[in-house]
N, C-alpha and C positions, 0 to 999 in steps of 0.2 A: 504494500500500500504506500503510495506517495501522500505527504504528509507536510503540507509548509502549518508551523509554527509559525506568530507574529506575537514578538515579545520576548525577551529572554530574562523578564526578573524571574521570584523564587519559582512559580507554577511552571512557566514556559519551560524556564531551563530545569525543573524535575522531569515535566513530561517528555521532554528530550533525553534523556538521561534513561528514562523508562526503557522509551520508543528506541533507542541506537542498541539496546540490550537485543531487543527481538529482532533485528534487522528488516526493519521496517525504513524505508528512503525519508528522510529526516530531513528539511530545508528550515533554518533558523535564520528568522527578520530580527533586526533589533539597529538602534540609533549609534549602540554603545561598541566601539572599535576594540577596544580592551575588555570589557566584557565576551564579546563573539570569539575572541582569540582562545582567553581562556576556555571554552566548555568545549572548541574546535580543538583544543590539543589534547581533550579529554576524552573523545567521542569521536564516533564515526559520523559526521553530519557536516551538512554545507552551509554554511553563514551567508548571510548577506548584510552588506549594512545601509542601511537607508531610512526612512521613514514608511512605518508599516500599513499606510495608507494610499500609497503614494501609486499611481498604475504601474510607472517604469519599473520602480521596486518591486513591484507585486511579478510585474513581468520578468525580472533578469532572475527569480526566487523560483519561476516553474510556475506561478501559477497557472499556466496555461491550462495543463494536464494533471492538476495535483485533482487526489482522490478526496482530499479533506482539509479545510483551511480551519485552522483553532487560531483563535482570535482573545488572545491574554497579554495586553498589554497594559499601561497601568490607567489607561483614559478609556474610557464607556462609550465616547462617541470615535475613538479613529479606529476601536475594534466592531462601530457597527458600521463605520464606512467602510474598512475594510472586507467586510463580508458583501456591502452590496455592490462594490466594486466586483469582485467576484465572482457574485452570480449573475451580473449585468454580460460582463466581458466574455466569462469563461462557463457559464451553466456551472459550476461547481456542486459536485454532490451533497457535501454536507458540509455545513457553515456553523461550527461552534464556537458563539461570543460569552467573553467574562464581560458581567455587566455587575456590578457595583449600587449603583446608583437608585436609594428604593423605588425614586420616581417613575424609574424607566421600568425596573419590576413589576410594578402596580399596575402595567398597562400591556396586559401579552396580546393583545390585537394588534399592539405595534409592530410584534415578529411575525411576518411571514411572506409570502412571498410577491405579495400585492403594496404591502407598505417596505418593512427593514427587511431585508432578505436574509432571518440567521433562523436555522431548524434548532437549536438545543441553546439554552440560555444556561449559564454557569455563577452563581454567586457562590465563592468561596466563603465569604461572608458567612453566609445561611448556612450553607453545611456546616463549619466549624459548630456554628451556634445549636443546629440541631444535635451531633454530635455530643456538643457537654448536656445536651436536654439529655439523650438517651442513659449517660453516664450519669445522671443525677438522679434518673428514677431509679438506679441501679447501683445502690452507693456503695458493696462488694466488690465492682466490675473494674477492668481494666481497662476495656473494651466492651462496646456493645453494636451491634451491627446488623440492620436490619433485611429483610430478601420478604420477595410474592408481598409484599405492600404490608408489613409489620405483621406478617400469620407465622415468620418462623423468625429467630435470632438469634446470629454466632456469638457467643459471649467468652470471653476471656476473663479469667479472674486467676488471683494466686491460691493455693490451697497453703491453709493453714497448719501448725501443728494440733491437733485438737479435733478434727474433721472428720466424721464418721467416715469418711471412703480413704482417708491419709491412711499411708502404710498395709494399705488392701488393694485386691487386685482389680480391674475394671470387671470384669466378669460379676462381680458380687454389686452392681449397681442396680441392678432388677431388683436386687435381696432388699435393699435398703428403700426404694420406694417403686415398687408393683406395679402402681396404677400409675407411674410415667415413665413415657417413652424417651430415651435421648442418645446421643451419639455423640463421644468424645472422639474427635475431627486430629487433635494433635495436640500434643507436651512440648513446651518448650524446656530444657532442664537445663542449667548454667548456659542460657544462651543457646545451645545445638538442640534442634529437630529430633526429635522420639516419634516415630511412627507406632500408633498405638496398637496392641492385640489384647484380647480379653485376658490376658496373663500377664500384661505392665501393671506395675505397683507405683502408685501415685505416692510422690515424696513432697515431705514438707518443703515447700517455695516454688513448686513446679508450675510453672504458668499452663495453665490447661484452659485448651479450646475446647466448648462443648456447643452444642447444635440443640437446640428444644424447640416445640411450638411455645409462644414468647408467655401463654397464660403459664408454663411448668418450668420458665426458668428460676423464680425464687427458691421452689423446692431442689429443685438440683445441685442449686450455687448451696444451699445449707450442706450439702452431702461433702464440700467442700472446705467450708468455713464456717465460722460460728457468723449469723450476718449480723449488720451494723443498723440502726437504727435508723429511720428516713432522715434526710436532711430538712432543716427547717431554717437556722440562721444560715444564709451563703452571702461571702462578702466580695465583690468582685473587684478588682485593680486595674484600672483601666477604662476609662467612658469613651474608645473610637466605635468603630462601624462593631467589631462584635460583640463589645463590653452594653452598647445600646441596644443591640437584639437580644442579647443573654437577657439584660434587666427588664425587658420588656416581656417577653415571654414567661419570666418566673413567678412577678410581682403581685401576682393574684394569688398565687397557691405558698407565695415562700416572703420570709424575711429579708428582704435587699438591702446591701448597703452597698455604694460603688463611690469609690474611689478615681479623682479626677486632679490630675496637676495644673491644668489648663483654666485660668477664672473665667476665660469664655468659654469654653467648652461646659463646663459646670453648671455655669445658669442656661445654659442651652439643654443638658440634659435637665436639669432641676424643673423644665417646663414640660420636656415630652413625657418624663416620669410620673405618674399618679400614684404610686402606692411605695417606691424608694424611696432609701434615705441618699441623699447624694454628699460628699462630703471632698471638699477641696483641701489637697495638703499631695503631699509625697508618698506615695506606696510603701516606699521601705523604710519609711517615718517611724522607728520605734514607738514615741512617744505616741503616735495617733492611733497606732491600733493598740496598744493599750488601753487609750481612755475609751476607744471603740469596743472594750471587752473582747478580743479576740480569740481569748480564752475559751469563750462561747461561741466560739463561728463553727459551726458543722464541716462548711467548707469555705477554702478559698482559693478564688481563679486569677492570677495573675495573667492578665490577658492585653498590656500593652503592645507598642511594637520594638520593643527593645528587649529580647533575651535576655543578657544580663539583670535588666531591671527584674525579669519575669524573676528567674531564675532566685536573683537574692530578695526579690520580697516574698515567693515563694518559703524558702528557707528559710526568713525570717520569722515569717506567719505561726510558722511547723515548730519553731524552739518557742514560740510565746505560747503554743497550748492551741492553735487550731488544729480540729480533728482531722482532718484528712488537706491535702494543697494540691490543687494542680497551676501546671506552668504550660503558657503557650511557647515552643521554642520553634525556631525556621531553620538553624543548623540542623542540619543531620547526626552531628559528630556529638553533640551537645546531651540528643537524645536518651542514648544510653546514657553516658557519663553519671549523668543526674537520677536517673528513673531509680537507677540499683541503690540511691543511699535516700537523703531527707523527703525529696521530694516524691509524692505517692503517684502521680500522671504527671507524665509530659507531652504532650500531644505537640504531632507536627501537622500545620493546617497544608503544606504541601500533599502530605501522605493521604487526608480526610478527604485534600479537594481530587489528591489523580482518579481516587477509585471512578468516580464522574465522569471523568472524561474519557478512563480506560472502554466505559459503556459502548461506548458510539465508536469506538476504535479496532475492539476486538471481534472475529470473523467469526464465524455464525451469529445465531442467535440468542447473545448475552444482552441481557438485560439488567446486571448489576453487576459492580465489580468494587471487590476493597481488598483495597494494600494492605499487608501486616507485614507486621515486624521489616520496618521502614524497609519495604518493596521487596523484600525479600523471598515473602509468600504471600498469597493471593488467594481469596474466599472469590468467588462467583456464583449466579445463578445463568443458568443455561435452559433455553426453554426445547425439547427434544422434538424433535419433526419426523415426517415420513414415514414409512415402515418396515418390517422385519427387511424385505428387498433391498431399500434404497438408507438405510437408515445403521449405522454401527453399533445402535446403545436401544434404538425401540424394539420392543418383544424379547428383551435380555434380561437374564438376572444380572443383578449386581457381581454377581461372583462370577459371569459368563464373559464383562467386560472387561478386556485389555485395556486396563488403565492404567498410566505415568506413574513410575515410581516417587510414592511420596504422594498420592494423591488419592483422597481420599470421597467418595458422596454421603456425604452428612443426613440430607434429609431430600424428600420430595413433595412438593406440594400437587395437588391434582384436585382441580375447582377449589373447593373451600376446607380440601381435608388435608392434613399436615403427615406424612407417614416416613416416621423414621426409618430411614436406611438401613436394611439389615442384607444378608449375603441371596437371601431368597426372595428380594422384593424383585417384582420385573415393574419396566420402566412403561407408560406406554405412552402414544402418541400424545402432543401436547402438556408433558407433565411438568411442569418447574423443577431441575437437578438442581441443590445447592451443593457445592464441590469445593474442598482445600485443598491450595497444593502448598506442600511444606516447600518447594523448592519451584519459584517463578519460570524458572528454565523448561519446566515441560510445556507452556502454556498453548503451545502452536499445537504439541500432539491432541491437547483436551480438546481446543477448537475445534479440531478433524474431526473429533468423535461425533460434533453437534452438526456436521456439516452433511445435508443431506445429496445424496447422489443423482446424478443427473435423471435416472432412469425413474426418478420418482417426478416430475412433469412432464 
């Protein structure tokens, strides 16, 4: 697939980085001469530099013949001229723009092919934001991640010492709760991939992916940990674009308090807010989240755009007595570093926003797509076509299909029913496969499998 990017900040140049892995033809726009060089001595991809608007630009980058133009650059309006440039010039098949901007959100009759001409609308924004929502109903979790429109959800948590299924074998998980179904997908265990069988023994701090429909994940994550109490106080660090949707979204059901360094910025939040407390000072203010009682904050999200600041008011938060802290970071390198000691989540919104975009990228028909363990592995839903004739995976059991080492099918959905994955489930036409693969490197062979054969039209 030919693929011009326009943009090379944090998104662009991840999904580059993604994209040159699977060798996929890679064309990267951007303004920035030293920027371009660097990720060009890093990657197998072709730079250009120019303004990513611009038709010459757009022409000397391939648009002519590109398969897909992703449009992430840090302005709302040159990543929708660019897409109508595109489909004006070149019929271009699919046009996905980062829009930003809630105004332009608020109005999807603007996209499409009569007015702005972009098929898939991308706010990084919103995902991050919906992300810490799903993490907050989920206050055990590492991760939580939804497939088939929130009916099933891959959840990552750490298992405890203490945990009814710690230091027991997976096979004895039927023992311990009956009436639910679920599928433990993969173990992370000091960082390296365990591929699970009903004879792995779950060790204390083993990061474990499990698969449930999303009403039996609390009973499961118990099997794991002792759980934590719902969140009530959450104090958030930070009032830009995601600090304003988190607060905005929570304010009714939770105690808000958000933190803003900016005096204009402040009374500007102070007005769209109805139910926060807004409070101007410095994030990693000792003295302010003391008199803030911090002690009592359930949680805290450091969610400016400064790492470090995340990072040390994070850590800060964690020694004054808040129970749990997450840190927004955009290094990669960062990520780990931090996760394994004070800080309890660090979330990279590069990793939250590719899954998105991986959608509309990968061949057959996938329908969702999340990075884990910073790109390393990849959860997917894959919706199955055709039949026993034309088809690799319909009228198969599970245990019949050739599938990628390290890769696992978690669960299937089929209309409204949720059926865990077992060795003697068969698959049948149109069912929803959710699939982990501990290792991103097979992801062309999973593709094939979903790819239906000619001889089936």
């Amino acid at each position: 697939m030919k693929i011009l990017i326009l943009g090379a900040g944090q998104v662009g140049s991840s999904v580059a980085a993604t994209l040159a892995r699977e060798d996929d033809d890679i064309t990267l726009v951007d303004s920035d001469p030293i920027n371009l060089m660097k990720l060009q001595d890093h990657y197998d991809i072709r730079t250009i530099q120019g303004h990513a608007s611009h038709p010459d630009v757009l022409a000397r980058a391939g648009a002519e013949d590109a398969d897909l133009i992703l449009a992430v650059t840090n302005s709302d309006e040159t990543n929708m001229i660019a897409c109508q440039i595109c489909h004006t010039l070149y019929s271009t098949p699919t046009k996905i723009a980062r829009i930003r901007t809630t105004e332009y959100l608020s109005k999807p009759e603007l996209f499409n092919n009569e007015a702005i001409a972009i098929d898939v609308l991308i706010s990084p924004e919103q995902i991050v934001t919906d992300y810490i929502e799903r993490l907050i109903s989920h206050p055990n979790a590492l991760q939580v991640l939804d497939f088939a429109e929130g009916k099933v959800q891959l959840v990552a948590v750490r298992a405890f010492h203490g945990g009814p299924l710690v230091g027991n074998p997976l096979r004895e998980i039927r023992e311990h709760i009956p009436k639910t179904d679920t599928r433990v997908a993969a173990i992370f265990r000091n960082g390296k991939a365990i591929n699970p069988t009903a004879d792995t023994v779950i060790e204390t701090d083993d990061e474990v992916f499990f698969i449930a429909a999303s009403n039996d994940i609390r009973k499961v994550m118990a099997e794991l940990r002792k759980l934590d109490k719902p969140y009530k106080r959450i104090m958030l660090a930070g009032g830009g674009n995601i600090g304003v949707r988190l607060a905005k979204a929570l304010e009714h059901d939770y105690q808000i308090k958000l933190i803003e360094a900016n005096p204009e910025r402040a009374e500007f939040l102070s007005e769209q807010l109805t139910n926060s407390i807004v409070l101007l000072g410095d994030v990693a203010n000792e003295e302010l989240l003391l008199e803030e009682e911090i002690e009592k904050v359930d949680l805290f999200c450091a969610l400016t755009n400064d790492d470090e600041a995340n990072i040390l008011s994070a850590m800060l938060a964690k020694r004054l007595g808040a129970r749990k802290v997450l840190s927004l970071i955009n290094r990669a390198a960062y990520v780990d570093l931090v996760e394994s000691g004070t800080i309890d989540i660090a979330l990279s919104p590069q990793q939250a926003t590719i899954g998105s975009l991986l959608a509309h990228i990968r061949r057959g028909d996938i329908v969702a797509v999340h990075s884990l363990r910073r790109g390393a592995a990849e959860a997917l839903e894959a919706i199955a076509h055709g039949d026993k004739s034309s088809s690799m995976v319909v009228g198969k059991r599970i245990d019949e299909i050739d599938l990628p080492p390290g890769t696992t099918i978690g669960a299937i959905v089929r209309g409204d029913d949720v059926l865990i994955a077992h060795r003697d489930t068969v698959i049948e036409a149109e069912d929803h496969v959710i699939l982990f693969l501990i290792n991103k490197r097979h992801i062309r062979e999973v593709e094939r499998l979903f790819q239906v054969g000619f001889n089936f039209f």
